[in-house]
C-alpha positions as CSV (number, residue, x, y, z in Angstrom):
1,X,-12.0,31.5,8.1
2,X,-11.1,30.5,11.8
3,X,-7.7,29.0,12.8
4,X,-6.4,25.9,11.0
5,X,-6.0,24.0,14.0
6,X,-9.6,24.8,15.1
7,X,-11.7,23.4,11.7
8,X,-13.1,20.2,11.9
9,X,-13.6,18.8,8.7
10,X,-16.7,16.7,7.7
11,X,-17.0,13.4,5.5
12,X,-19.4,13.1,3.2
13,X,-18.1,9.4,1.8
14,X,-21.5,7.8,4.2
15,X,-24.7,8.8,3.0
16,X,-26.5,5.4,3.4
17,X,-29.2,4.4,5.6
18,X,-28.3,3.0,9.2
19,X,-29.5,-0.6,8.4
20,X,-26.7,-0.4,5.4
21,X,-24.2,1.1,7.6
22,X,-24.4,-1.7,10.4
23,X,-23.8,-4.4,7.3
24,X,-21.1,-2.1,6.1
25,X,-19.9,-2.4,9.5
26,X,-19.6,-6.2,9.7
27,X,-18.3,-6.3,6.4
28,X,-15.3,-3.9,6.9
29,X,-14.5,-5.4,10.4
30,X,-14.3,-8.4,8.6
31,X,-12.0,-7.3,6.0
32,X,-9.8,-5.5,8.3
33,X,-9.2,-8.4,10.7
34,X,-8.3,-10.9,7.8
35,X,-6.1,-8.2,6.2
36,X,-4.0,-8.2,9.8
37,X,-4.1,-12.0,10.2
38,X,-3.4,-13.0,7.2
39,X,-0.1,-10.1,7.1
40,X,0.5,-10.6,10.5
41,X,0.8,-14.9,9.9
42,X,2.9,-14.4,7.0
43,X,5.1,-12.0,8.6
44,X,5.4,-14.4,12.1
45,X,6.1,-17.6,9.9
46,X,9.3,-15.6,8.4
47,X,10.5,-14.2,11.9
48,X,10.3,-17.7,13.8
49,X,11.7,-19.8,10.6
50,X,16.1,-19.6,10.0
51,X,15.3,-20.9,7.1
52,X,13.1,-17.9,5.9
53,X,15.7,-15.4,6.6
54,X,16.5,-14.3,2.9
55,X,16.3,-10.8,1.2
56,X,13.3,-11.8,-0.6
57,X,11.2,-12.8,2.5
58,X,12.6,-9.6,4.6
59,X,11.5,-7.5,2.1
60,X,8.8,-9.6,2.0
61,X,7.6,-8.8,5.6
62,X,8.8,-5.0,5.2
63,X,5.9,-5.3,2.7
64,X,3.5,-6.9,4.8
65,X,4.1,-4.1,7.9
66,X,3.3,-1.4,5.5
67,X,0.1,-2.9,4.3
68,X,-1.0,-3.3,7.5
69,X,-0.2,0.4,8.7
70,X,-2.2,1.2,5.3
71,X,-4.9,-0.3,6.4
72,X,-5.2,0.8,9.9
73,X,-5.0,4.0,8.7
74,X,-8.2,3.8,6.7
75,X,-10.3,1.0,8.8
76,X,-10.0,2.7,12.2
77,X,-12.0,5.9,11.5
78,X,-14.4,3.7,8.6
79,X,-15.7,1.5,11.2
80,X,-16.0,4.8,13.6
81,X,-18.0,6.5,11.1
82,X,-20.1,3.5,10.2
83,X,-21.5,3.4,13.5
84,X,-21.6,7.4,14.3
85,X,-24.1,10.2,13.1
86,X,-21.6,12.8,13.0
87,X,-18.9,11.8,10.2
88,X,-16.1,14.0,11.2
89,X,-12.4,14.5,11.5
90,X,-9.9,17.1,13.4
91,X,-7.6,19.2,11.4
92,X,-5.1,16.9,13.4
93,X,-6.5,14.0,12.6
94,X,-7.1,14.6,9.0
95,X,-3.1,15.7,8.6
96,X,-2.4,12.4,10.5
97,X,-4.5,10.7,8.4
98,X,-3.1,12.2,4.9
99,X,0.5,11.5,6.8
100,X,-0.1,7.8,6.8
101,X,-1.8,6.5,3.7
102,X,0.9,9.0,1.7
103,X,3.8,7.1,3.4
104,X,2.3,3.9,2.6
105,X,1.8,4.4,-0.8
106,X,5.5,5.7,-1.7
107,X,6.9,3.0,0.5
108,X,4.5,0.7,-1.4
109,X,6.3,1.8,-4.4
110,X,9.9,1.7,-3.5
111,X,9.2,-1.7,-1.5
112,X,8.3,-3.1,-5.1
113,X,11.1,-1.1,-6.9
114,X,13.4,-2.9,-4.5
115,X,12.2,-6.6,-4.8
116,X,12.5,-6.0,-8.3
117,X,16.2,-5.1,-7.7
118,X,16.5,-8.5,-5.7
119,X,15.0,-10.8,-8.0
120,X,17.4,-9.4,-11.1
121,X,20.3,-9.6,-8.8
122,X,18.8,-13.5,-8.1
123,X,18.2,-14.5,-11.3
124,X,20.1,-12.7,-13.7
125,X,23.4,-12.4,-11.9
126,X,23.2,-15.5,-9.2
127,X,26.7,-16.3,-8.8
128,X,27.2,-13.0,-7.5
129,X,24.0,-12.4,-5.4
130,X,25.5,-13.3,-2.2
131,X,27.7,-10.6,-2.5
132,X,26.1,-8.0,-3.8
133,X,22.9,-8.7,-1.6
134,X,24.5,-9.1,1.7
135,X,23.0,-8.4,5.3
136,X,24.2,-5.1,5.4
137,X,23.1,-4.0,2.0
138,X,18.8,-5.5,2.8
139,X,19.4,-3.5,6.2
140,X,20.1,0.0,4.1
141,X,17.9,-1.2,1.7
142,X,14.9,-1.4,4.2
143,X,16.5,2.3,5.5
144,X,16.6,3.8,2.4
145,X,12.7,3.0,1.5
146,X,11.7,4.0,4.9
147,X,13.2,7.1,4.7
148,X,13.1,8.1,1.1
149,X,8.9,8.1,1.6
150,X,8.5,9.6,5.3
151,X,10.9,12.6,3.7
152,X,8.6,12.9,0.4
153,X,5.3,12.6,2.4
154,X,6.8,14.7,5.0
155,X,7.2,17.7,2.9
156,X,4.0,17.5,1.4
157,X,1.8,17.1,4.1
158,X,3.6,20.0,5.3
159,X,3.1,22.2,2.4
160,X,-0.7,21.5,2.7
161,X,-0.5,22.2,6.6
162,X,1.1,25.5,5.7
163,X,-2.2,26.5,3.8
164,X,-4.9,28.9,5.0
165,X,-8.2,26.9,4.3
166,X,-11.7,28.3,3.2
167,X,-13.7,25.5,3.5
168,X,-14.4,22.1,5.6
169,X,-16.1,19.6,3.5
170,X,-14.4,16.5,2.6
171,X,-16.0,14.7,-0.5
172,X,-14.6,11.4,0.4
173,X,-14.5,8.7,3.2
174,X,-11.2,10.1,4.7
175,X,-9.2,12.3,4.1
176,X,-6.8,12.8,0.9
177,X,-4.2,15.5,0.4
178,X,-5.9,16.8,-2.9
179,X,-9.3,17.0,-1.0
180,X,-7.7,19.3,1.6
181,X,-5.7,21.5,-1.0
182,X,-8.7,21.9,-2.9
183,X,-10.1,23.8,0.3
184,X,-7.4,26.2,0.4
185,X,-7.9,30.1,-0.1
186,X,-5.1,31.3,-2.0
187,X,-3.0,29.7,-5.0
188,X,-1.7,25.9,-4.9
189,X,0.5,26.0,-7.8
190,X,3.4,24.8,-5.7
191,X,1.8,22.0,-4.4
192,X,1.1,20.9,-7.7
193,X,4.0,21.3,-8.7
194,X,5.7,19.1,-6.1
195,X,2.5,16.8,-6.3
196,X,4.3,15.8,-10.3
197,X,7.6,16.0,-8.7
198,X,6.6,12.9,-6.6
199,X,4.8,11.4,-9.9
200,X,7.7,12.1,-12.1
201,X,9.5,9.9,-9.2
202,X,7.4,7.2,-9.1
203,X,6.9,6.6,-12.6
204,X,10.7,6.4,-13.0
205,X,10.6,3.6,-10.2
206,X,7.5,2.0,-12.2
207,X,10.3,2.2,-15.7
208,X,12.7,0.5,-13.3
209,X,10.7,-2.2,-12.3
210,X,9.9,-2.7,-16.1
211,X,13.4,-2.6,-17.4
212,X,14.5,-5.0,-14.8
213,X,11.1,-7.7,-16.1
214,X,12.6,-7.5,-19.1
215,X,16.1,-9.1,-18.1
216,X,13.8,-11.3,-16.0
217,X,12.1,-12.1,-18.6
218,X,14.7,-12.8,-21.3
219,X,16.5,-14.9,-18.4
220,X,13.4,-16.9,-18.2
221,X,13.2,-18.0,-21.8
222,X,17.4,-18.8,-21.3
223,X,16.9,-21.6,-18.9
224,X,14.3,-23.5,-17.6
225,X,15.9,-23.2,-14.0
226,X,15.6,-19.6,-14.3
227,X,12.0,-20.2,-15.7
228,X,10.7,-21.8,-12.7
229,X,12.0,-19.3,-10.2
230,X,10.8,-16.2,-12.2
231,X,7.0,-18.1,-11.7
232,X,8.0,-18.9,-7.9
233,X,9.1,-15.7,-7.1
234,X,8.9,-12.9,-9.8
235,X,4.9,-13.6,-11.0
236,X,3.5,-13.1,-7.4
237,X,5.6,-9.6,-7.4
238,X,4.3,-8.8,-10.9
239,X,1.2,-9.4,-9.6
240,X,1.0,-7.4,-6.4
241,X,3.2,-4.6,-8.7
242,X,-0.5,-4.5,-11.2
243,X,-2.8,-4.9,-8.4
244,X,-1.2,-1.4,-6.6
245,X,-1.0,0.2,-9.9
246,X,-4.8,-0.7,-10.6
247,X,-6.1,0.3,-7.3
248,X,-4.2,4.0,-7.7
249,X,-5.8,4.1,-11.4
250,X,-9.1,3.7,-9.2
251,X,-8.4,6.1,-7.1
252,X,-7.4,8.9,-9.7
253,X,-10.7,8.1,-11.6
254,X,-12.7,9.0,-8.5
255,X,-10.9,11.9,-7.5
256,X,-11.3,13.2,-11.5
257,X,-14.2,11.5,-12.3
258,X,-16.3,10.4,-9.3
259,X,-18.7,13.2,-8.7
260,X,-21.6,12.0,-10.4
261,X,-21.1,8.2,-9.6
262,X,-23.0,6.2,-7.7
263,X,-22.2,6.5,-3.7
264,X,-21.5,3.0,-3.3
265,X,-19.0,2.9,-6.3
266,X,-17.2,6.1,-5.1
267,X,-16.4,4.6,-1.8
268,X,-15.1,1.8,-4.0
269,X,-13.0,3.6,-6.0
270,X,-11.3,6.0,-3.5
271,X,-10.6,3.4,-0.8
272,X,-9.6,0.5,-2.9
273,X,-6.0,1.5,-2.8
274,X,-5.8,1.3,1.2
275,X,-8.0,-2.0,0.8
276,X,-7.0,-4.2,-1.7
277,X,-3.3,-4.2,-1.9
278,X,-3.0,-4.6,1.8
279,X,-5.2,-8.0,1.6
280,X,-4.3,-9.3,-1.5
281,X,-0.3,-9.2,-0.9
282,X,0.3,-11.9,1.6
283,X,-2.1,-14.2,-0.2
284,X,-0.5,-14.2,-3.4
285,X,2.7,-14.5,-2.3
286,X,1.5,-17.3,0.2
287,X,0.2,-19.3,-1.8
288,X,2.9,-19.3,-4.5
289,X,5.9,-19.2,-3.1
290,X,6.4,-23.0,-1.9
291,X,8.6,-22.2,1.3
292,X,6.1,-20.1,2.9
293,X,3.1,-22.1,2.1
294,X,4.7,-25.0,3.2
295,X,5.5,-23.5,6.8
296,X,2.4,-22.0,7.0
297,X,0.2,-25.3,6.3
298,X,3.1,-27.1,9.0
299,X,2.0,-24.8,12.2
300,X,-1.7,-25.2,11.0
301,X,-1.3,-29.0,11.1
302,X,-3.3,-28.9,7.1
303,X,0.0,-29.9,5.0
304,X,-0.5,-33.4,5.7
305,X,-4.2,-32.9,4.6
306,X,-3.7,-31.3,1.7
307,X,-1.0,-33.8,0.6
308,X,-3.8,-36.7,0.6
């Protein structure tokens, strides 16, 4: 097999006839600019607004910047494709590609592990919130989960750049570190074995979020002030918490299951991840936490409508 750096891989996630692809088109270039509008006006209505500038709304917008570089990294080369007849990707490109959905979905995960955090700290222990969640500690906060998931995806997508591959096809719409190890030429048992390494981590940040739901929870049933901010603030987290951990189930099922699917529904399953998440986010945390939808309907000029 010829140089790494020299094999262009090819997609095989677009198999549909060009009429289909130009409404695919519209569609998806739809769907990506209301994914960065609608993260984008969320995240400007927190930045211009002193009375926004909380932990929950910082991390918030943390989570609203990773969706959109999520997104981008999957919409980009889709709409490219959709309108190409060559669907293909540099070894580069495929790496960079790999790079950037990984880092979004750990920082995904430890973004939600550490709103969980905040909302215990916020409702179960709020006499001492101020102090525990100062500036200083959102700021290393923000560091750690930034850092924690470009260092995990870092070494992985390096471990798969290290190995010699054998093949170029791509079974899927863009690239995914699995598809590309599965191309390699000699044995991948440690990338396995760092690939449950990373699960083992995330699933211990998935029993942290739990544990802490069930102090939230318990706390809820206590008071009916504590009630009322675990529905303002806690449900829309839940929420966005399942609707991530749904879209990965998806995208397990096609990558063990998906060969004999239907085309359309195995585009569906591997990109809903990269899709869904991303768009759904801002919304549900717009529309139910008060503050934001408030200011959000003020620079709009539609609270006054609404409130006839």
């Amino acid at each position: 097999m010829e140089n790494n750096s020299q094999i262009v891989f090819v997609l095989h996630g677009l198999n549909d006839s060009a009429s289909n692809r130009q409404l695919f088109f519209s569609l998806a270039l739809v769907s990506y600019l209301v994914t960065v509008l609608v993260n984008v006006t969320l995240v400007v209505t927190v930045v211009f607004d002193r009375h926004l500038h909380e932990p929950i709304y910082v991390f918030l917008c943390n989570l609203c910047l990773n969706g959109i570089c999520g997104a981008s990294c999957f919409y980009p080369k889709l709409l490219h494709d959709l309108l190409a007849d060559a669907h293909v990707i540099s070894y580069a490109g495929c790496l960079l590609q790999i790079f950037i959905s990984y880092s979004y979905v750990f920082c995904e995960f430890t973004s939600l592990t550490v709103m969980a955090y905040d909302r215990y700290l916020a409702i179960c222990r709020p006499l001492q919130y101020g102090a525990l969640m100062t500036k200083q500690k959102v700021v290393q906060l923000l560091l750690l989960t930034w850092t924690f998931s470009l260092l995990e995806t870092l070494v992985g997508t390096a471990m798969t750049a290290s190995l010699p591959l054998c093949g170029r096809h791509v079974r899927k719409l863009f690239c995914t570190n699995w598809e590309v190890v599965k191309l390699s030429c000699v044995d991948t048992t440690l990338n396995n074995i760092y690939g449950f390494v990373l699960m083992f981590s995330h699933m211990s940040q998935t029993v942290l979020i739990l544990v802490s739901y069930g102090h939230l929870v318990r706390a809820a049933i206590r008071s009916h002030s504590h009630r009322r901010k675990f529905l303002q603030t806690c449900l829309p987290h839940l929420v966005t918490l399942l609707v991530f951990a749904a879209s990965l189930v998806f995208d397990v099922m096609y990558s063990r299951y998906g060969a004999g699917t239907m085309q359309v529904l195995q585009n569906i399953l591997a990109a809903e991840f990269l899709v869904v998440p991303p768009l759904v986010n801002p919304l549900i945390y717009g529309m139910k936490l008060q503050q934001i939808r408030s200011r959000i309907l003020d620079k709009f000029g539609l609270r006054a409508e609404t409130e006839k």
